[in-house]
N, C-alpha and C positions, 0 to 999 in steps of 0.2 A: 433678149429681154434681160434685164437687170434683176439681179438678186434681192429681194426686200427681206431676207432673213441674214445678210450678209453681217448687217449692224443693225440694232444693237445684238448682243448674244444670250440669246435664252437657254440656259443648260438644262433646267426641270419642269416635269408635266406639271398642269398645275390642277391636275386629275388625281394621280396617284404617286407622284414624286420620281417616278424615274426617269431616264437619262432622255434629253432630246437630239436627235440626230437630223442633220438634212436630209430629206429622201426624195423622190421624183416620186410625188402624189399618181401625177394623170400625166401621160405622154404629151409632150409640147408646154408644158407649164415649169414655170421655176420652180428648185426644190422645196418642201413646205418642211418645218420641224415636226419630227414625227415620234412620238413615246416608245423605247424602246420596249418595254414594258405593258403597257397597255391598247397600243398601239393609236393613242390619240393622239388628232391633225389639229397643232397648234395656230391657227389662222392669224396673221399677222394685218388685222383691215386694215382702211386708211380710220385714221381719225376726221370725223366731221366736223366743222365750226361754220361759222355765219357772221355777217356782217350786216350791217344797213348805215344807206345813205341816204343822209338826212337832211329830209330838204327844211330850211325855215321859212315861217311867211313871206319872206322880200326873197326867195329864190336862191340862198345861197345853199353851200352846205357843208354838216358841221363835222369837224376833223375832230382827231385827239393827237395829242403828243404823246410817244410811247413813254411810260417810265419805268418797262421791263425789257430785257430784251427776249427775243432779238429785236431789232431797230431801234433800241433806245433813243429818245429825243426825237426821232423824226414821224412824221405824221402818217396818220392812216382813220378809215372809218371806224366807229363802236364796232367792236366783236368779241369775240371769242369761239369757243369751244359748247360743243351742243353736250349738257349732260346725257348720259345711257334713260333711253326709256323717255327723255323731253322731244317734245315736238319741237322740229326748227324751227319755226316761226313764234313759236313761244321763248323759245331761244336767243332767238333775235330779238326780241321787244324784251328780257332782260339784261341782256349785254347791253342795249343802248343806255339802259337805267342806271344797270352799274359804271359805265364809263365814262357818259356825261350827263349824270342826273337828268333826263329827258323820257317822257313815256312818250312811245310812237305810236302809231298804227301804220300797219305794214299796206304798202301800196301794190305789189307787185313783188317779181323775182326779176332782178335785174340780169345776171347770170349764175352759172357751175365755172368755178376756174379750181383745175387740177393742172399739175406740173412733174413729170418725168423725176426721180428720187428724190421727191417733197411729199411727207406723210395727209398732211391734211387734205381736206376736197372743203372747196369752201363757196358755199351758195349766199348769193348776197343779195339784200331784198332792200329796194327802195320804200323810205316811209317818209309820213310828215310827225311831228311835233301835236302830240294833243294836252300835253301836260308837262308839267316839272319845271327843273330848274335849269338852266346848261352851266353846268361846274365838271371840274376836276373830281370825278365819285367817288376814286377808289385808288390805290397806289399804281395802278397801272397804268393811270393819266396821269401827265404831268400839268397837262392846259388844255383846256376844249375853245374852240374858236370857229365862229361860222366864215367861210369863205365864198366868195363868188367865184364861177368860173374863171375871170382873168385874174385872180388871183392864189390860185389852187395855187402853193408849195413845191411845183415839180420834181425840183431839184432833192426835195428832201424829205418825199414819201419814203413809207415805212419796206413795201415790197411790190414785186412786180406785179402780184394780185392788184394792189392799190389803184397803179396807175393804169392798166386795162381796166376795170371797173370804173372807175372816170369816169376815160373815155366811151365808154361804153355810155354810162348814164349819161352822160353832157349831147351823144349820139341818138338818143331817145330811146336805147334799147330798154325796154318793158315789158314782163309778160305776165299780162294779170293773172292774178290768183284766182283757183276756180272754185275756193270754200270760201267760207265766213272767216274772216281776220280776227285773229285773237284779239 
């Protein structure tokens, strides 16, 4: 098992200020940073974010150009990162707002893709278009463009997440939601 407190380095508790040390929490698990001091276990989670792809009326669906990185300039679905305390799916119907002016409503959970020393876990939810505008929202789109299937960008998606989620959705993989859609 890999280390997740190896990088970045946390030196202080964020309890009472003193020293963090690696220590071996629980037999069989990697070290956890642990307060010399107070002896509180600094849990390092993964970060959550979310995505949705978006279908438009004629079937295609709509990408963004990055214009942060990582990825810069290459393409990927609306997302981001799920605020502390926001519901994912709420989450997800503001990232698509913010990144190409577009309100959805969420159709499904497409998949969970996590990856071996990559912080985020990132659940992606197919929606369609119930509103808005499809622009460039915010500095982190460069260009929003709907695409059809033979014309997805392959070459010059944003991440490996990207291109599994695809295929996934062009695959039919869907797994309906089992509450009311924000």
């Amino acid at each position: 098992m890999t280390n997740p407190y190896a990088e970045p380095v946390f030196r202080y508790c964020p309890v009472c200020g003193g020293g963090l040390d690696p220590r071996v929490v629980k037999a069989g698990e990697a070290p956890r940073l642990v307060c010399q001091s107070c002896e509180f276990v600094f849990y390092m989670d993964p970060k959550v974010a979310v995505g949705t792809v978006i279908r438009t009326p004629d079937a295609a669906v709509v990408l963004v150009r990055r214009g942060i990185e990582p990825g810069h300039g290459k393409w990927v679905f609306p997302g981001g990162y799920v605020d502390r305390g926001e519901e994912v799916q709420r989450a997800a119907v503001r990232e698509a707002r913010e990144e190409c002016g577009l309100d959805v409503r969420i159709e499904g959970l497409i998949n969970v893709y996590s990856y071996e020393n990559h912080t985020p876990v990132l659940l992606v939810y197919a929606a369609s278009i119930v509103g808005g505008t499809m622009t460039a929202a915010d500095e982190e789109s460069l260009e929003v463009r709907a695409f059809r299937q033979s014309e997805i960008p392959w070459d010059t998606l944003a991440f490996r997440s990207t291109r599994e989620c695809l295929r996934d959705y062009f695959a039919g993989v869907l797994h309906r939601t089992s509450r009311r859609d924000p």
